[in-house]
TORDO-955878 format. One record per residue (C-alpha): residue in one letter; x, y negated, z. Coordinates in steps of 0.05 Angstrom, whole numbers, always signed. Last residue first. Example, Ala and Ser with C-alpha at 12.3 -4.5 7.8 and 13.67 -1.06 7.14 Angstrom:
BEGIN
<code=S xx=+273 yy=+21 zz=+143>;
<code=A xx=+246 yy=+90 zz=+156>;
! end
This chain:
BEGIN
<code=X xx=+2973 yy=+167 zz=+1446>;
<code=X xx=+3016 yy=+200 zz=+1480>;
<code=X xx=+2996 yy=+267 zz=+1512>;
<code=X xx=+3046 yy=+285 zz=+1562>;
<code=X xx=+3075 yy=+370 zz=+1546>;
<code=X xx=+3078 yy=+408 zz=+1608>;
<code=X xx=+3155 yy=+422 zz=+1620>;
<code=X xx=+3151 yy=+505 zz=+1645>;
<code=X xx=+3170 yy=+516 zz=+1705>;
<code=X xx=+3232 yy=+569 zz=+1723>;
<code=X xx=+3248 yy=+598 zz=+1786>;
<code=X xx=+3169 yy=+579 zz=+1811>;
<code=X xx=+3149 yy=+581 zz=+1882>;
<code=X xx=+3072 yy=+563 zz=+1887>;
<code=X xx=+3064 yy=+637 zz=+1913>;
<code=X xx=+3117 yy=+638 zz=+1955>;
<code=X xx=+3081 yy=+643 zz=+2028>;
<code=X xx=+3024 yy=+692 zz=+1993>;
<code=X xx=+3091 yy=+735 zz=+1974>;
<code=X xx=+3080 yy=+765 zz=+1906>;
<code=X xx=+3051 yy=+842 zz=+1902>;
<code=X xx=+3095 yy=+901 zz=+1887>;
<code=X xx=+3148 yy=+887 zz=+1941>;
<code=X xx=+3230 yy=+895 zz=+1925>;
<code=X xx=+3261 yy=+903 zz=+1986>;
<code=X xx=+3251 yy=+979 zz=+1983>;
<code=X xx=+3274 yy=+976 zz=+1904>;
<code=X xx=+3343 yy=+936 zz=+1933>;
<code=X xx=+3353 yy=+1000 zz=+1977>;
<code=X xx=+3345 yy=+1051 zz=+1929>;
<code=X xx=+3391 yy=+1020 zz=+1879>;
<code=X xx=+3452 yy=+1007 zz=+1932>;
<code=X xx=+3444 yy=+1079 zz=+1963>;
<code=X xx=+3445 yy=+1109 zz=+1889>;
<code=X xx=+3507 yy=+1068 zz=+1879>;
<code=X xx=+3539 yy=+1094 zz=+1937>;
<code=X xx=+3524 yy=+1155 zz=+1910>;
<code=X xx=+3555 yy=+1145 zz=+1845>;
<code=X xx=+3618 yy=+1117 zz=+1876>;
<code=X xx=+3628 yy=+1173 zz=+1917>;
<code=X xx=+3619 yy=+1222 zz=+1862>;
<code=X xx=+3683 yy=+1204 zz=+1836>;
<code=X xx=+3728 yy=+1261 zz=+1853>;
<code=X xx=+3801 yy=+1262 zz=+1838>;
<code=X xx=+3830 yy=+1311 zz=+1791>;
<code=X xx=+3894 yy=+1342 zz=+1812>;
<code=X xx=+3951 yy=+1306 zz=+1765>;
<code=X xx=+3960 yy=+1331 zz=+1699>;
<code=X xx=+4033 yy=+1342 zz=+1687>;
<code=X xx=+4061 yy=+1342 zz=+1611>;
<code=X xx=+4116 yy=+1389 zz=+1616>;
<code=X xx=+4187 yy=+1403 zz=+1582>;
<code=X xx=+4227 yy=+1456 zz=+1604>;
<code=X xx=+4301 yy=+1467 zz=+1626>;
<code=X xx=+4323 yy=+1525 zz=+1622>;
<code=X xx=+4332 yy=+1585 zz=+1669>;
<code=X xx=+4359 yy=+1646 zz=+1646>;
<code=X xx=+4323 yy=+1711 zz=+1668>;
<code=X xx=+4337 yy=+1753 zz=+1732>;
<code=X xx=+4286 yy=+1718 zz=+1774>;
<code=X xx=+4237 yy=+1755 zz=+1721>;
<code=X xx=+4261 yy=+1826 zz=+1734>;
<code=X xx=+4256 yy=+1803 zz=+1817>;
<code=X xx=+4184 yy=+1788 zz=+1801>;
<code=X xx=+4167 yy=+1837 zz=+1764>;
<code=X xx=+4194 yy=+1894 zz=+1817>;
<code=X xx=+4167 yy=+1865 zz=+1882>;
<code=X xx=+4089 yy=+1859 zz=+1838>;
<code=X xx=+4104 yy=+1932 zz=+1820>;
<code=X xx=+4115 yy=+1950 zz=+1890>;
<code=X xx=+4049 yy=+1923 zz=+1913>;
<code=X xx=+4011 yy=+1991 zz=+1928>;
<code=X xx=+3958 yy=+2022 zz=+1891>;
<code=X xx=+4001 yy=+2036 zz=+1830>;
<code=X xx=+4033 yy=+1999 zz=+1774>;
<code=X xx=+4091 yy=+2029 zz=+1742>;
<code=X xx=+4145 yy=+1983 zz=+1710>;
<code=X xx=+4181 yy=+1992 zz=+1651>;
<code=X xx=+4241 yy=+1939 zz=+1643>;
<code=X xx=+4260 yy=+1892 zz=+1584>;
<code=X xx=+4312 yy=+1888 zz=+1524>;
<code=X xx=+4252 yy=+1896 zz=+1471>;
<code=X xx=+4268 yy=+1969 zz=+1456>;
<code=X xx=+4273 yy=+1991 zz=+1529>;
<code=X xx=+4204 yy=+1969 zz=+1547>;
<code=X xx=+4172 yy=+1988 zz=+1487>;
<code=X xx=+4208 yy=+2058 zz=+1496>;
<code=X xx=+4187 yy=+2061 zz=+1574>;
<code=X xx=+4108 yy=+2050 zz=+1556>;
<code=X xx=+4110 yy=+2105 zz=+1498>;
<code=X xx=+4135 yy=+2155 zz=+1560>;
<code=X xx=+4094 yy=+2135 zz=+1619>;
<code=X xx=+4025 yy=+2149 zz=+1567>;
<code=X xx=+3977 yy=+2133 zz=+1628>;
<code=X xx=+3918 yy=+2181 zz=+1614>;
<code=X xx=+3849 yy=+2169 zz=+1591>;
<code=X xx=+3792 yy=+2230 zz=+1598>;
<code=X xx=+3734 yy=+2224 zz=+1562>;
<code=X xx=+3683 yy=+2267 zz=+1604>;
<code=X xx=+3654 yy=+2320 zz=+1544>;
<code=X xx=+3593 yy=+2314 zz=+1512>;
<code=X xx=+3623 yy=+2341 zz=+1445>;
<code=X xx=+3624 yy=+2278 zz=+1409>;
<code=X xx=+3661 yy=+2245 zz=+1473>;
<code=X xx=+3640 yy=+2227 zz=+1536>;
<code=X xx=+3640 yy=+2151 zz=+1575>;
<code=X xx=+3630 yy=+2163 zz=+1650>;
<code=X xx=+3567 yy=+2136 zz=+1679>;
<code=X xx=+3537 yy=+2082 zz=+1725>;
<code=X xx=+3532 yy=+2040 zz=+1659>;
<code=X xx=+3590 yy=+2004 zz=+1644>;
<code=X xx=+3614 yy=+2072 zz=+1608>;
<code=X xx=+3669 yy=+2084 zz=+1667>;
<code=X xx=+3731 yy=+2124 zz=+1647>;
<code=X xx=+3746 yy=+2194 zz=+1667>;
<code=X xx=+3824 yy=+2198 zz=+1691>;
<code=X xx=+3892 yy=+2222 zz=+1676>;
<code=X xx=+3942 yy=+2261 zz=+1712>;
<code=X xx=+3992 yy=+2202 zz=+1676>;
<code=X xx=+3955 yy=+2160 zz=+1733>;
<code=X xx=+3936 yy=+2085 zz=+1714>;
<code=X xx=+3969 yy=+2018 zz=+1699>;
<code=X xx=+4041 yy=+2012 zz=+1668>;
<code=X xx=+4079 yy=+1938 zz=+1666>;
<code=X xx=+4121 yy=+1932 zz=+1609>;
<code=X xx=+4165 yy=+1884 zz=+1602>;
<code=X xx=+4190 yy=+1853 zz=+1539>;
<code=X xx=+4254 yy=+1804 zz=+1546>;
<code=X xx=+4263 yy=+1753 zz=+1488>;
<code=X xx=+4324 yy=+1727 zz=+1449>;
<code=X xx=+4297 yy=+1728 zz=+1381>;
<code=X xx=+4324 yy=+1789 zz=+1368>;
<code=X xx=+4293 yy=+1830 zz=+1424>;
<code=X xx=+4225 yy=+1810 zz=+1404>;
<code=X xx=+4243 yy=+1841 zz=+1335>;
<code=X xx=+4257 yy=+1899 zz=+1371>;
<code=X xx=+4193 yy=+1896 zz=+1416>;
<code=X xx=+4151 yy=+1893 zz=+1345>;
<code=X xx=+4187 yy=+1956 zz=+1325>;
<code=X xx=+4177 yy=+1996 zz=+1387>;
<code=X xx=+4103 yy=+1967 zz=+1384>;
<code=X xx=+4088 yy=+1987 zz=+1315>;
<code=X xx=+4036 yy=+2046 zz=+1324>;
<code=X xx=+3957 yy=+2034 zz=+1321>;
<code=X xx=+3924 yy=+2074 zz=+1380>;
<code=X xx=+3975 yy=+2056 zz=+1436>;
<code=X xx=+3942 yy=+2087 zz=+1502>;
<code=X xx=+3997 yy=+2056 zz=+1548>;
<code=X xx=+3960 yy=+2043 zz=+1598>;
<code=X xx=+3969 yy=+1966 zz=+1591>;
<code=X xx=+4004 yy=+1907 zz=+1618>;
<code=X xx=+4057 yy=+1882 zz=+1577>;
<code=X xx=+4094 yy=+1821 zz=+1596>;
<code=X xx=+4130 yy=+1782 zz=+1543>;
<code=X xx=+4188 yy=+1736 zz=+1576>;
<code=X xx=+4229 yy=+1688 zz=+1560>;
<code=X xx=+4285 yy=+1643 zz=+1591>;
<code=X xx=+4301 yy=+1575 zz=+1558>;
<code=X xx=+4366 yy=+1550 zz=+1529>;
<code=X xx=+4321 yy=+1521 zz=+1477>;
<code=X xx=+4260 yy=+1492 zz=+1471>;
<code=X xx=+4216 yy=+1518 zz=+1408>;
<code=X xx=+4157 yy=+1533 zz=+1454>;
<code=X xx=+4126 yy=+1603 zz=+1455>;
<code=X xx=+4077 yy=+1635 zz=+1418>;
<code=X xx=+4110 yy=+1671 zz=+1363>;
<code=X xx=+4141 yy=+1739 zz=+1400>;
<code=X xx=+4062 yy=+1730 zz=+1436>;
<code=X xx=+4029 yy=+1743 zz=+1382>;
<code=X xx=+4072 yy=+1798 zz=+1360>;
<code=X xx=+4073 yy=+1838 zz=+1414>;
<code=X xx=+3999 yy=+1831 zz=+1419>;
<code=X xx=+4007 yy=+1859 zz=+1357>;
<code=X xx=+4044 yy=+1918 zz=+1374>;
<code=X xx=+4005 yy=+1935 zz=+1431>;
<code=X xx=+3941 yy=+1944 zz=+1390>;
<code=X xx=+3897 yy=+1993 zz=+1436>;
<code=X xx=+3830 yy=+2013 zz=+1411>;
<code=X xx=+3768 yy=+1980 zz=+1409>;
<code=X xx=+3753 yy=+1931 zz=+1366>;
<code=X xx=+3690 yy=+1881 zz=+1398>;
<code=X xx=+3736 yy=+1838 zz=+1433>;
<code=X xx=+3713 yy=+1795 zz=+1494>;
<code=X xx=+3672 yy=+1854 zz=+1520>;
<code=X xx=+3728 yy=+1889 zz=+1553>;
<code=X xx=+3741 yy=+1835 zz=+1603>;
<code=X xx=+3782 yy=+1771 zz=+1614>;
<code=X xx=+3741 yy=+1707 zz=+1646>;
<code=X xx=+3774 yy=+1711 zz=+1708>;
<code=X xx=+3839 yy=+1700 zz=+1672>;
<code=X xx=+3816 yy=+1641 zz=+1644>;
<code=X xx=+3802 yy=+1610 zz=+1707>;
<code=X xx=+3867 yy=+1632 zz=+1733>;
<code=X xx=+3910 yy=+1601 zz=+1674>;
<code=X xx=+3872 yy=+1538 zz=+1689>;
<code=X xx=+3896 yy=+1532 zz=+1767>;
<code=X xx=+3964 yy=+1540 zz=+1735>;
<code=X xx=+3969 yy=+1484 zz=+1682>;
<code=X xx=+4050 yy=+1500 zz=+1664>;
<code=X xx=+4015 yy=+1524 zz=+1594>;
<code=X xx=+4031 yy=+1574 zz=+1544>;
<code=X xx=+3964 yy=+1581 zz=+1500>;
<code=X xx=+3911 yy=+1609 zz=+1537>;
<code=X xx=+3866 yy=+1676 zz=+1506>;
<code=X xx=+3906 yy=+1683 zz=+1447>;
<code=X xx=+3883 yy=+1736 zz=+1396>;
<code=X xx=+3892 yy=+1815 zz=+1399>;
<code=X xx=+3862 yy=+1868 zz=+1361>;
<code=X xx=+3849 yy=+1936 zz=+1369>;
<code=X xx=+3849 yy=+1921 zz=+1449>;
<code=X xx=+3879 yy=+1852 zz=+1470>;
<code=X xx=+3883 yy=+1791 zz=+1508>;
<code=X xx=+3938 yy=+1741 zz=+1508>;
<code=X xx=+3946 yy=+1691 zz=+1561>;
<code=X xx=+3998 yy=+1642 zz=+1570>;
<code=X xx=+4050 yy=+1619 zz=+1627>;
<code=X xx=+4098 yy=+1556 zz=+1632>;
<code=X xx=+4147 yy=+1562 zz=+1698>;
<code=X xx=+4169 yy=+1508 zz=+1746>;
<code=X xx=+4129 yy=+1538 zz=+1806>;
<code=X xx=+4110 yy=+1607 zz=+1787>;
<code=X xx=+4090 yy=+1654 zz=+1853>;
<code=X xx=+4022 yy=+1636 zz=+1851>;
<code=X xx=+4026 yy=+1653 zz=+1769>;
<code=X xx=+4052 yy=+1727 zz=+1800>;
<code=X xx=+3998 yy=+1731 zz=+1852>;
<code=X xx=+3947 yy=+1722 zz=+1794>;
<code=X xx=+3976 yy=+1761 zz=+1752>;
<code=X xx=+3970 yy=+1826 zz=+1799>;
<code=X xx=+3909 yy=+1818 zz=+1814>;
<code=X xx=+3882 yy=+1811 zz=+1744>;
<code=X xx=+3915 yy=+1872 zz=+1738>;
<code=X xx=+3881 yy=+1913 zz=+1788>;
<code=X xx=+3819 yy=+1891 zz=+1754>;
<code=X xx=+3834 yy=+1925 zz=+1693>;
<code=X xx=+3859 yy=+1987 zz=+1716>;
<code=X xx=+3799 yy=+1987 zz=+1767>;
<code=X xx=+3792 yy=+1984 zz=+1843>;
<code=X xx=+3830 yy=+2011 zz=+1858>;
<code=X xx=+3879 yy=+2040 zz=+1807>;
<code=X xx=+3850 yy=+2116 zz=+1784>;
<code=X xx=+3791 yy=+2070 zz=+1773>;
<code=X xx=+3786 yy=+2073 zz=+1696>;
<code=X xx=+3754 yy=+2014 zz=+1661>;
<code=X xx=+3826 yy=+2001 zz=+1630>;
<code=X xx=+3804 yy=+2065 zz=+1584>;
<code=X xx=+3751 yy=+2011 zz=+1554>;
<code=X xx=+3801 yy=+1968 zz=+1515>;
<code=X xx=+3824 yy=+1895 zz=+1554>;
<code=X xx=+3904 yy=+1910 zz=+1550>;
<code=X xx=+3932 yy=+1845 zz=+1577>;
<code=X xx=+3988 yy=+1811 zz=+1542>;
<code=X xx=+4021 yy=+1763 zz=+1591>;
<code=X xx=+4072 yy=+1708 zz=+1556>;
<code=X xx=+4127 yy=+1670 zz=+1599>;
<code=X xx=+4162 yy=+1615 zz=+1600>;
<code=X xx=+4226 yy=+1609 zz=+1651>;
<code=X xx=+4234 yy=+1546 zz=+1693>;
<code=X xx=+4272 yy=+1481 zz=+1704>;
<code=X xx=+4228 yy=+1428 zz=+1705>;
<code=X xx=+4235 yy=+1353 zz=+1660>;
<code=X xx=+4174 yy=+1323 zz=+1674>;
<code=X xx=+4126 yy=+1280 zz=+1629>;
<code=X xx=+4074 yy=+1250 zz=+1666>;
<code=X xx=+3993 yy=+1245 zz=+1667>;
<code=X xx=+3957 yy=+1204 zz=+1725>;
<code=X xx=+3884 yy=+1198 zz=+1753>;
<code=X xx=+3844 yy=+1259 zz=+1728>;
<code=X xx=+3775 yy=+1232 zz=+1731>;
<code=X xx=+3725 yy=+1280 zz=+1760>;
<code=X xx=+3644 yy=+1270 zz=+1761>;
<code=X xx=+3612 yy=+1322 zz=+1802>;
<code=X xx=+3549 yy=+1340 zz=+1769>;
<code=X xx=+3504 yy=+1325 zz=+1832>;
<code=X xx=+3529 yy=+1257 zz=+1832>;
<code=X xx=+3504 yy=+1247 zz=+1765>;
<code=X xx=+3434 yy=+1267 zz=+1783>;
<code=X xx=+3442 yy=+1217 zz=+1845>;
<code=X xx=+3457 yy=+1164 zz=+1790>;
<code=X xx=+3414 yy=+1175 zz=+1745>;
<code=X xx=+3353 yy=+1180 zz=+1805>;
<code=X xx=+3376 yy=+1116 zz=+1820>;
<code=X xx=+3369 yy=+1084 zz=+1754>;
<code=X xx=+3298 yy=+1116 zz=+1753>;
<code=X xx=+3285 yy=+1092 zz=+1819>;
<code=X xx=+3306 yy=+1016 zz=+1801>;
<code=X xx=+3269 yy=+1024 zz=+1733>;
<code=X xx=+3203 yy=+1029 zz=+1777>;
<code=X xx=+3210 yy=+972 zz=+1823>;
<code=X xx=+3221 yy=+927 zz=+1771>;
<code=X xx=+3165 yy=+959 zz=+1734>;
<code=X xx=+3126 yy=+942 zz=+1797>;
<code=X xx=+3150 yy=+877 zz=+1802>;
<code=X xx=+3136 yy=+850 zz=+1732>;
<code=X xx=+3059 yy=+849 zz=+1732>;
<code=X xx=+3045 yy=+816 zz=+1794>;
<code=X xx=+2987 yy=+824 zz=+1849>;
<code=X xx=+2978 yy=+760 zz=+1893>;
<code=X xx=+2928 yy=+721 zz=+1849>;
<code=X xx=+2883 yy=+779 zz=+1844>;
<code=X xx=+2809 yy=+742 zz=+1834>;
<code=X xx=+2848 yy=+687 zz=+1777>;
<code=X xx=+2883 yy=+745 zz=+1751>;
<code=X xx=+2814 yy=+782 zz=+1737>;
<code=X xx=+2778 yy=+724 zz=+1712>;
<code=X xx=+2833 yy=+722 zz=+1662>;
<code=X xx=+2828 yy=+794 zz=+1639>;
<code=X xx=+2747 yy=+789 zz=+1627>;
<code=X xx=+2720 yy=+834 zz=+1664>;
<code=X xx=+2710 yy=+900 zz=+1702>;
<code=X xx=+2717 yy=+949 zz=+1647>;
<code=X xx=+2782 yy=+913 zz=+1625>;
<code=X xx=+2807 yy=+948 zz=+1685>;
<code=X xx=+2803 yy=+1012 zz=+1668>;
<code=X xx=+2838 yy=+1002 zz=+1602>;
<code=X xx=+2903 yy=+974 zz=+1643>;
<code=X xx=+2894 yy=+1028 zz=+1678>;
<code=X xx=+2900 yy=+1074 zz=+1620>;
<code=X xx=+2959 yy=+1032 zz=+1594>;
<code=X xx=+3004 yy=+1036 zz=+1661>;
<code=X xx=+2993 yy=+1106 zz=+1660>;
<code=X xx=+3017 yy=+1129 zz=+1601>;
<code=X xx=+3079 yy=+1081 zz=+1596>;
<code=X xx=+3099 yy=+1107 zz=+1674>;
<code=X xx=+3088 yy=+1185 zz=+1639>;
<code=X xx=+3132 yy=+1169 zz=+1586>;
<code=X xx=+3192 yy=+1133 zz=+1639>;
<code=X xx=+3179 yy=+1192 zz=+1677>;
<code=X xx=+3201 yy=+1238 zz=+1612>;
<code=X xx=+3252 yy=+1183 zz=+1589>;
<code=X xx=+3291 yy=+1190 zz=+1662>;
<code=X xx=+3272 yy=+1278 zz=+1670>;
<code=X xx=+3325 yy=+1285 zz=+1607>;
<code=X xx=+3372 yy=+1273 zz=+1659>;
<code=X xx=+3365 yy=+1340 zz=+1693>;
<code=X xx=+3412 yy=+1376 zz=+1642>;
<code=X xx=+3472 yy=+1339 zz=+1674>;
<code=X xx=+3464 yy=+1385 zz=+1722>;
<code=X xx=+3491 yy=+1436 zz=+1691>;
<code=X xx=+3559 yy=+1394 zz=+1678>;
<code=X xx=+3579 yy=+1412 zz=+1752>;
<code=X xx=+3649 yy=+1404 zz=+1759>;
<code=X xx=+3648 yy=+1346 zz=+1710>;
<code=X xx=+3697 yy=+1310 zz=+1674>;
<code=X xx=+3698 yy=+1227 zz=+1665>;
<code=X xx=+3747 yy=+1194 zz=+1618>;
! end
C-alpha cells in the first residue's frame, strides 16, 4: 500500500471533476451556438474533417496526466519488505516533563529544547534498542509506544511541547507509572525509565512509583534540566510568566527530589547542563544494563515511487500530442469498424 510524503497535495485532485465540469459546460454551449447556423446534418456534411471523439480523447488524456503529475507531487512511498529479527538490545521508556517551567532558558537554548537534543543523540546512539515516548505535566499519556522505528521516534519528538497537555503541573509519578507498564513482556531484557524533568514535582508519588519500578526489575534515571539558582520562565509571549502578585515566577531545579527518584527506582541522577556530559553519563548508565534478546518487526526504508507516476505523466502527454482534433483528410474513408448495410430482398 502506497504512503505519501506529501499528502497535501493530494488536495489538488479535486481540480480533475472541476475541469471535467467546466469541459461539460462548454462543450454544450457550443454545441447551442452552432445549431444557430443550421441544421446539424448540413453542418457535418460542410465539416467533414472535424470529429467529435478526438477532442474528448484528447481531453481525458490531460486530465489523467494531470493525476498523475499531482500524484507525483505527493510522493508516493511503498515500504518494500517487513521481517522479524531477533536483536539484542535494552528497551527503554523517556518521560519528558512538557509543563511551562521547562520554558526556562537557564539551558540554552531552553529546558525543553535542550532535551530534545539530548534524546535525539541518545536514539542515534541506539542500534538494537526499542524506545517510547511519554510526555507529561499534570498528567501524562503515551506519546510513542516502545518501538525499534527510530526515524519515527524523532518525528514525534519534534512534535513535543507544552501545549500538548492542557494540566499544568508536574506528575512525575505517573509518568512513572505509565511507563513501569509500557514495556514488552520479553524476558531477560534490560529496562530503563528515563526521567527528564526539573524536578518541580507538584503531585507527590514518584519515590513510591520508582519503588515499584524497582520491583519489577527496572532502572529509573533521572536526568535534571535547569539551575537550582533558579530562573524566570518564558510566558510564550516575549514575556516572563508572573504570579498573583506581579511578581517574575521563578522555577528552580529541585537536585534533591530528582536524586531520591533516582535512588529509589535502582537508577542514577544526572544533571544536565550546557555541556554534553550528561549525554557521556546516560549512555555509559545504559551500557551498564542487561542485554536481552528482543523481538522486532523491521520496516525496511521506504522506497519512492514517484518515478513511475512521472513516467506515466510523460507517456499520457505524449500520446495527447499525437492525438489530432480533426480526422486526417488522407484517412478519411478509413473505417476500424463498418457497419453491414442491410440488402433489400424482395
Amino acid at each position: 500500500m502506497f504512503r505519501f510524503e506529501n499528502p497535501i497535495y493530494l488536495y489538488l485532485l479535486v481540480l480533475i471533476p472541476i475541469l471535467a465540469l467546466i469541459r461539460f459546460y462548454s462543450v454544450r454551449k457550443r454545441k447551442k451556438k452552432l445549431k444557430k447556423f443550421g441544421d446539424p446534418d448540413l453542418l457535418k456534411q460542410l465539416m467533414p474533417d472535424v470529429s467529435r471523439i478526438r477532442p474528448w480523447v484528447k481531453f481525458w488524456l490531460l486530465e489523467a496526466a494531470l493525476a498523475m503529475l499531482i500524484i507525483m507531487l505527493a510522493r508516493p512511498q511503498m515500504g518494500t519488505k517487513i521481517s522479524e529479527e531477533k536483536r539484542n538490545g535494552i528497551e527503554t521508556m523517556i518521560a519528558v516533563d512538557i509543563s511551562n517551567s521547562m520554558r526556562a532558558e537557564d539551558v540554552a537554548p531552553s529546558r525543553l529544547d535542550k532535551s530534545k537534543m539530548l534524546i535525539e543523540n541518545l536514539v542515534d546512539n541506539f542500534t538494537n534498542d526499542k524506545v517510547g515516548l511519554i510526555v507529561f505535566a499534570g498528567e501524562a499519556f503515551i506519546q510513542l509506544p516502545i518501538t525499534s522505528d527510530y526515524v519515527s521516534a524523532k518525528m514525534f519528538l519534534q512534535n513535543i511541547d507544552p501545549t500538548l497537555i492542557a494540566s499544568q503541573g508536574t506528575n512525575i509519578g505517573e509518568a512513572i507509572r505509565i511507563g513501569t507498564n509500557s514495556f514488552t513482556q520479553q524476558e531477560q531484557v534490560g529496562r530503563a525509565i528515563i526521567i527528564i524533568t526539573d524536578g518541580e514535582d507538584h503531585e507527590g508519588e514518584a519515590v513510591e512509583a520508582a519503588k515499584a519500578a524497582k520491583k519489577k526489575g527496572m532502572h529509573v534515571f533521572v536526568l535534571g534540566v535547569g539551575s537550582p539558582k533558579g530562573s524566570p520562565v518564558p510566558d510564550g509571549n516575549g514575556g516572563y510568566m508572573v504570579d498573583n502578585t506581579g511578581a517574575e515566577v521563578m522555577s528552580a531545579l529541585n537536585e534533591d527530589m530528582c536524586k531520591q527518584i533516582a535512588e529509589a527506582g535502582s537508577g542514577a541522577y544526572i544533571h544536565v547542563d550546557n555541556t554534553n556530559v550528561a549525554q557521556k553519563k546516560l549512555n555509559d548508565e545504559l551500557t551498564r544494563l542487561q542485554k536481552g534478546e528482543i523481538s522486532s518487526t523491521i520496516f525496511s526504508e521506504y522506497d519512492e515511487q514517484f518515478q513511475a507516476f512521472g513516467i506515466l505523466a510523460l507517456l499520457l502527454l505524449i500520446a495527447e500530442i499525437c492525438v489530432f482534433e480533426s480526422k486526417n483528410p488522407m484517412l478519411r474513408n478509413v473505417r476500424v469498424f463498418r457497419r453491414k448495410e442491410k440488402q433489400a430482398t424482395e
